[in-house]
C-alpha positions in Angstrom: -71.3 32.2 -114.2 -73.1 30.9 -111.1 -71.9 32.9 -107.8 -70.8 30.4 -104.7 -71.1 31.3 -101.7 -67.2 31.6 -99.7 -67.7 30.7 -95.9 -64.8 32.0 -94.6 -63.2 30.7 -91.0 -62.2 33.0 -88.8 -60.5 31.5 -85.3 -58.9 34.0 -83.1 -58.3 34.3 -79.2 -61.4 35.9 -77.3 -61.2 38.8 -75.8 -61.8 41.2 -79.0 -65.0 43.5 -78.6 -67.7 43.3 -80.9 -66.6 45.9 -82.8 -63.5 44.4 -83.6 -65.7 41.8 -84.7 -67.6 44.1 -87.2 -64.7 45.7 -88.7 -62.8 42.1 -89.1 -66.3 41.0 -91.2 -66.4 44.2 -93.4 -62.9 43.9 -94.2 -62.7 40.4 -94.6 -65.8 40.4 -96.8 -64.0 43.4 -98.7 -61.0 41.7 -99.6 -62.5 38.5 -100.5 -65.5 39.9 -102.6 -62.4 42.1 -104.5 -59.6 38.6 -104.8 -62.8 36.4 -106.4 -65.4 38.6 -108.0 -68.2 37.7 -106.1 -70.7 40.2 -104.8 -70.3 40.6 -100.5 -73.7 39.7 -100.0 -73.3 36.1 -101.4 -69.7 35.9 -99.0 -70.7 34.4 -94.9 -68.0 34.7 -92.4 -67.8 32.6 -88.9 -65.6 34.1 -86.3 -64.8 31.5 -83.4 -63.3 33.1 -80.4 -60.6 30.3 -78.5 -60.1 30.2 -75.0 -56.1 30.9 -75.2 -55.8 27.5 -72.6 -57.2 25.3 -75.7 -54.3 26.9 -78.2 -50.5 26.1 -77.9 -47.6 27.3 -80.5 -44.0 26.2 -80.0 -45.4 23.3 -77.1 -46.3 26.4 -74.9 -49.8 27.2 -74.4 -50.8 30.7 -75.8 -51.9 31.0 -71.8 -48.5 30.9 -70.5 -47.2 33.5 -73.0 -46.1 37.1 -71.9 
């Protein structure tokens, strides 16, 4: 069968080094590759790092949180 390519969305809260950043890929990549059967190379992940001012959960923002 013809192999799609999975883009796969990452948003999370900056502040997590670039090698967090590596392992997140190669793990995410991992895991998808193994749920769909498609080979990692075809898989592309964006990670977006979000200033915590711009995300709120429960009407707080993530800023204000202890």
């Amino acid at each position: 069968f013809e192999v799609f390519m999975p883009i796969v969305n990452i948003k999370i809260v900056e502040g997590r080094s670039v090698e967090q950043k590596r392992a997140l890929a190669k793990n995410v990549t991992r895991a998808v590759a193994e749920s769909i059967g498609v080979p990692e190379s075809a898989i592309w992940i964006s990670i977006e790092d979000l200033k915590a001012e711009n995300l709120a959960q429960g009407g707080e923002l993530r800023l204000d949180r202890q």
